[in-house]
Structures are given as C-alpha cells and as structure tokens.
N, C-alpha and C positions, 0 to 999 in steps of 0.2 A: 263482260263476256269472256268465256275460256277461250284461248288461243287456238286449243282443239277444235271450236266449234263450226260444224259443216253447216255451210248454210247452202239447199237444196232446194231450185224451181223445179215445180211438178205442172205440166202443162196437159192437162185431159186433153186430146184430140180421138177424135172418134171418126167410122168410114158416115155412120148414117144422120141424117140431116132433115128433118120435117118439110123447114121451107127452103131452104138453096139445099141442091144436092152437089156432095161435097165438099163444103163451104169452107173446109179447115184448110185446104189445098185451090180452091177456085181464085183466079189470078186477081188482086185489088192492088192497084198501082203497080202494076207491072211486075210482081212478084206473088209466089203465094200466100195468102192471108198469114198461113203459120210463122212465113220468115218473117213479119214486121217483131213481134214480140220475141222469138227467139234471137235474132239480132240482138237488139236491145237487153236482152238476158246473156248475151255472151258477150255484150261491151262492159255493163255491168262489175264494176269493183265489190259487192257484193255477194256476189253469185258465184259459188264454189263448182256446183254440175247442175245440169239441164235434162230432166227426166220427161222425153217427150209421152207417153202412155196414150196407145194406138193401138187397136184391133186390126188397123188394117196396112196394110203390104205397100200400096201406091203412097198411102202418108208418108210410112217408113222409108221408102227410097226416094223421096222426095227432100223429106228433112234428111237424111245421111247424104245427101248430095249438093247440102248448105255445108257441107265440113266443118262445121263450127266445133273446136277442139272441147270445149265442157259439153256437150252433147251426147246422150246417150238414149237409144229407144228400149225405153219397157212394153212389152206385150200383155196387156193387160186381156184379162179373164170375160169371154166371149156373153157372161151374163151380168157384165158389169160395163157393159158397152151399147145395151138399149137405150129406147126413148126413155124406157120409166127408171134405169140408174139412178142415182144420184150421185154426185161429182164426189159427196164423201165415201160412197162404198168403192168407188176404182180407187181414192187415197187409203181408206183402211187396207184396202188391199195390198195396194203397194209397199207399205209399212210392218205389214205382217210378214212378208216377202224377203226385205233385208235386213241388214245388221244396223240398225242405227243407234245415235245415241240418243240418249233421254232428253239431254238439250240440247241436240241439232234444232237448226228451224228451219220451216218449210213455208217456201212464199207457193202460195198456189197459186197458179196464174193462166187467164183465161185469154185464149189466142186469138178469138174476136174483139179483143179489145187492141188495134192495132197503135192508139194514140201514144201508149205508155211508153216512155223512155228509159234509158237505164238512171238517169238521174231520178225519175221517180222512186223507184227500186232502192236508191242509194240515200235519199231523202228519206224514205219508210222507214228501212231499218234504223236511223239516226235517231227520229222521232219513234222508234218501238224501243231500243234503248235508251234513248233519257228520260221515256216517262214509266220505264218498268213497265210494260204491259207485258201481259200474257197473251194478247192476239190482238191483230191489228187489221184493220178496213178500210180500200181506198173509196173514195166517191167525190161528189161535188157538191157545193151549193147549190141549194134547191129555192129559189125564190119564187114561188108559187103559193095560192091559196089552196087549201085543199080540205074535200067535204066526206065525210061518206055518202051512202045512199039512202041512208035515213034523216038527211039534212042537217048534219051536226057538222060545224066546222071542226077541221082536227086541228091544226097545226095556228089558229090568229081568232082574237075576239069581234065576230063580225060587227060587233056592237061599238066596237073602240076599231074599226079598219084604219090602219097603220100605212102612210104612206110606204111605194114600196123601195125609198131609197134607204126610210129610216128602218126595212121590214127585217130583222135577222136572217128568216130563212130557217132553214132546217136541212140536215146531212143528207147526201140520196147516197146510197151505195151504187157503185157504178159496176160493179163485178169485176173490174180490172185486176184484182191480187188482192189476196191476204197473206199473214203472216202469222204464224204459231206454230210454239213448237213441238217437238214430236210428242212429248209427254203429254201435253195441252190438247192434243189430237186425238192421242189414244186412249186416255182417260174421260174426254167430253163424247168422242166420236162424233166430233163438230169440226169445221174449219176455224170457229170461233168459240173462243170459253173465257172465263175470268176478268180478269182488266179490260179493256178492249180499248184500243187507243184508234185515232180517226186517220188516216192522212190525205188531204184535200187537193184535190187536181182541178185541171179547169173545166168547166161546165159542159164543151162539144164533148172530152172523153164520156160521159153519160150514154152517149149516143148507142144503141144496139144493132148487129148488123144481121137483122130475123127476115127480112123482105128485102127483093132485088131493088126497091128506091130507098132505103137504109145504105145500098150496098153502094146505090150512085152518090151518093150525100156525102158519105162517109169518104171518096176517091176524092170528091170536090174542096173535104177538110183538111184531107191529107198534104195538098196541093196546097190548100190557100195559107196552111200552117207550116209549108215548110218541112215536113214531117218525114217526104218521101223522096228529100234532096240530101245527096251528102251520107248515105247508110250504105254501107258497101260498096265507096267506089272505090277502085283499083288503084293505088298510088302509082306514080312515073318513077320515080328511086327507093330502093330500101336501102339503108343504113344500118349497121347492128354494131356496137358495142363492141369489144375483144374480152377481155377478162370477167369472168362470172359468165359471158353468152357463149362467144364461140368456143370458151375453155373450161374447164369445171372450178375454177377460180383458185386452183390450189399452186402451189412454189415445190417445183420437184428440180434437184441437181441429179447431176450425171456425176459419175467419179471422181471425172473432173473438175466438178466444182463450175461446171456449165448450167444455165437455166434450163431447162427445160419445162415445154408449153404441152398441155394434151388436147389436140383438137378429135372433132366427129368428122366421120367420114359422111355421114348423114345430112350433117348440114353444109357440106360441101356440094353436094346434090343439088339442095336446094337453092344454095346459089345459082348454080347451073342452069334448073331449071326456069328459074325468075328470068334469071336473062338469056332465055331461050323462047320466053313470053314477052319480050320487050321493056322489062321491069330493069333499070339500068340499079347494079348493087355495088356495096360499096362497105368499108369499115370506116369508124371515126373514134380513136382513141385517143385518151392522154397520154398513153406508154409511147416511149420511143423507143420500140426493141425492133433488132433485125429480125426475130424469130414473126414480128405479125409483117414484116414486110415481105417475109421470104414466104407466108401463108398468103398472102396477101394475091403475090405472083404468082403462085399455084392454083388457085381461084383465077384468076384471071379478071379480077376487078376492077370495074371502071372508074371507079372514087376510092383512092387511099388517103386518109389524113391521122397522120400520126404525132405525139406529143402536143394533141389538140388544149390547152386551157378550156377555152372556153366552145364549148361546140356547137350551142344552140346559137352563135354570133357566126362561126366557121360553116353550120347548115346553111343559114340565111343567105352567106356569098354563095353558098353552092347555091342556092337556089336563083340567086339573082344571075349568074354566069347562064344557067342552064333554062332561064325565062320561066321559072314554073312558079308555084304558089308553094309556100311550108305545107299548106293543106295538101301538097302531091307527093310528100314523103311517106315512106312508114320507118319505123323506127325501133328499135328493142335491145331496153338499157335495163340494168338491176342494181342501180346502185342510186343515192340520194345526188350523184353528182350528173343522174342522167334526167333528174325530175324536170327539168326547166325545159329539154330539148320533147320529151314524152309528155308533157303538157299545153306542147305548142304546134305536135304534128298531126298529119291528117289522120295515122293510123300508128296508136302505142302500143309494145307488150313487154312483157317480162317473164324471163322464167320462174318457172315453179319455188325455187331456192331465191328469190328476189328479196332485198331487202322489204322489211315487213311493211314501210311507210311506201314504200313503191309500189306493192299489191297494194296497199287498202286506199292507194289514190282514185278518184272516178274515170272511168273511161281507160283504163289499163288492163288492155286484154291479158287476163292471167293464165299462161300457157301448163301443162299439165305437167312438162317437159322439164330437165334444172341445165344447169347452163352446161356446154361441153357436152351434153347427153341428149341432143335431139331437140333442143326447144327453137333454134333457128329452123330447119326444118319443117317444124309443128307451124311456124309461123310462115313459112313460104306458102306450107301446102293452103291454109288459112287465105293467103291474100292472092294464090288462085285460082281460086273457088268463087271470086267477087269477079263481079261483072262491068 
C-alpha cells in the first residue's frame, strides 16, 4: 500500500425513511443511530476522513454537533436521495465531485449497522491487503438450510442432510461496509468488482434495523454485548506529551545559544477550557527543561511530571493517588516512546505529524492537526463534545 494512500468512509444517510421515520437520527441507546458507527469510524486507525452524505439539514447539525475531527458532511444531490437511489448513484456522485486518487479506498459503510467496531474496520483492511483483493464484504455465518420456491434446496444435499455442527454454512452479507477502491468503483460502478475478499463478524451483526421490534432487539444486543458501554465517555484527566504535541517538535536557539521551545496559543485554550469542564490536565514528559515547567505554570496545570522514564508506570501512580481507573485518562503522545501509555488509556490520540507506527496503531485517534499547530486543541474540543 502507497504511504499516499487516502483511505475514506462514505456513510449514505438520508432525511426519508419507509418504515421508521428518521431512523439515521432516531435515538438507539441513548444516542443517535448515526453516532454508534461514526464513533467507531473516527476511533478507527484506519480511517483517514468520514464523509457523512445527507440531503437533509437536521442530520447535518446533528452529526457536526458529534465534533468528531475526520468528519465532514457532503450534500448530496436531491435525486440521489429517494426510495428508488441506489447507494452506488449517491457514491458515483460523490466521486465524480472530488479530487481523488485512483487507489484511495473507500470503505462504504452503512449507519444501521450499529454493531461494527473500529477493530472490525481495522481487521478488513488487513485481510483486503494480504489477500490482494480488489473489494471487500463484511457478513456472517449463515448456518441455515435454505430452498427456493420451486423446492430445490440451494445451499445442502437434502438427500445426505448434514448435521448442523458438522454443516459449513454459507457467507450472509450483512451490509455493514465494504471496501474498494476508487478505480474499482469507477470503472465497475459497483461497491464490488474483481477479487472480492469476505471478512466475518459475528452472526447478531446480520440483524437489520427496518421495523420498530428490529429496533428494540437490536437496543437489547447492544446492551447484552457490551457494545453501548465505554464509547464516548468523558475521561477525569487529560495528559499530553510536550515535544512533537504541545511544540512542533523542532530545536531553535536564540543568539544566545539559549533553547528555545514554540508552543500554541490555541492549545493553551484548550487546556483552559478542559479544566473549566472539570477535566483535571496535566503534562508528562521525559525532558527536564525549565522552558516546559515555566509553560507548564502559565497553563496553570494540575499534573506536572517532568524527566518521566517511564510514564505509563508514573500514569498508573497518578491514577492510584487520584482513585480513578487508567480507563479515565485520555492522553496524546507521537512518539514510539508514548505507545505503551496510548495503548493502555481510556482515550488515545496523536497529531497529524505522528510517528507512522503511532498512526497506524488501533484505537489511536488521528487528529488532523501536527503537534505545536493546534492538535491539543483539536483534541480538547473532541473530548468535549463526549458526554
């Protein structure tokens, strides 16, 4: 895969609805349907931007009021938004519209499908690149008999019926995402062409949510799977990095042959504001410079630890001192030496300019923002926006 390469979820939401009206917005576990999937599209190590494609107004202020930084609403074309569409004429559309490249890939992903997680997301592409495919489909094991209407078993020899521990089954397409990419798109004008690789989820995602006792099933799976615990909670500390986050990670002298550090006013703010929301913030570096203790005091921070070794051991006392769980940190490091603490707290990110193995880890919110330039900030306003 090119290092260029955009990878871009396209999520059709539309205002009209057959059987629920406004079903892409009507509230399933306590939030609107659209946030379980985009969530999970902007945790996502994966996921480059979030192209939500909306005819209507109330969706659009609804998803822009999830702040999710890869987020952006396209307005899609008022005759490509009926019952009779089809999900690929709002994508040809959309494709025809911008500048993309030939091998971007495009996960298309359906917002009724609220089970997907971003490890699904991050599983697919794995399995679309090591089997080379040209497009990709999630679904489940299907372990059903099944017949037509003319009495012809399709899928098992009802003459040899096969117990069904020993039964393989057969793939169900579950609509939850596909993957292809844009050339693969624009030349099939298909979500799907060429290779076509599978990738397998568990059997409740199957579930569709077309009827209001779909709609209660589906609240009850959420729940008994855990699914709808732990997505967007608010942490109790933020922690951020110094060099590469709060500073654009460069070495500038004064005349004098003095250090000099360049921080944001911006993310200065956002310190402010966290702890004007009750979000107690803090730095934890390994530098021992006076320039982050004297930024440090300027801030007015309630956690300073500097010439930290080891800091995911130094988190943990903080957290043991202050009674909370690591899961009530968030945190945002860019560097290979911050991967232990960003793989162990409740909420990761890293700037834009982050080392490469630190974007492509899972669950590492990839902020749009480079360090020193607004990506602390980007990630205040992000955690909130969470409830």
């Amino acid at each position: 895969m090119s290092l260029d390469q955009k990878r871009i979820a396209f999520v059709p939401v539309r205002c009209g609805s057959q059987s629920i009206e406004l079903k892409n917005i009507k509230n399933f576990c306590g939030r609107p349907l659209v946030f379980w999937v985009t969530s999970q599209l902007q945790k996502s190590a994966s996921i480059d931007q979030i192209i939500i494609a909306t005819d209507c107004d109330e969706i659009a202020s609804i998803v822009q009021g999830f702040k999710f930084p890869k987020v952006e609403i396209y307005r899609r074309d008022s005759e490509n938004a009926t019952d009779e569409a089809s999900t690929e004429s709002v994508l040809m559309e959309y494709l025809s519209k911008v500048s993309l490249a030939k091998t971007d890939l495009v996960f298309l992903v359906q917002a009724t499908s609220p089970f997907t997680l971003s490890k699904d997301f991050d599983g697919a592409l794995k399995k679309f690149q090591l089997e080379n495919a040209d497009s990709l489909l999630s679904g489940t094991k299907f372990k059903r008999f099944l017949w037509d209407y003319s009495g012809d078993s399709l899928n098992y020899n009802y003459e040899k019926r096969p117990r069904r521990q020993d039964f393989k089954g057969t793939f169900l397409e579950n609509g939850a995402f596909y993957i292809s990419s844009v050339k693969q798109i624009l030349d099939s004008k298909n979500r799907l062409s060429g290779k076509i690789g599978l990738y397998e989820m568990p059997d409740y995602t199957s579930l569709e949510l077309d009827e209001p006792d779909d709609w209660s099933i589906g609240e009850q799976l959420m729940t008994q799977k855990g699914l709808n615990f732990g997505i967007g909670n608010r942490p109790k500390i933020c922690l951020a990095d110094n060099d590469g986050v709060l500073t654009d990670g460069g070495v500038y002298y004064s005349s004098k042959g003095e250090k000099i550090s360049k921080y944001s006013r911006i993310d200065g703010k956002g310190f402010e504001l966290l702890r004007n929301d009750g979000i107690k913030t803090g730095i934890i570096t390994s530098e021992n410079s006076a320039i982050v203790k004297r930024r440090a005091e300027k801030l007015e921070l309630e956690i300073v630890r500097i010439g930290v070794k080891d800091k995911l051991q130094e988190i943990q006392k903080i957290c043991t001192d202050m009674n909370i769980s690591i899961a009530d940190v968030a945190y945002i490091g860019d560097d290979v030496n911050d991967l232990a603490v960003l793989e162990s707290v409740g909420i990761a990110a890293c700037p834009s300019n982050a080392n490469d193995k630190v974007k492509n880890t899972p669950n590492i919110l990839r902020l749009s923002k480079r360090g020193g330039e607004g990506a602390f900030r980007e990630f205040s306003d992000y955690l909130l926006s969470l409830s």
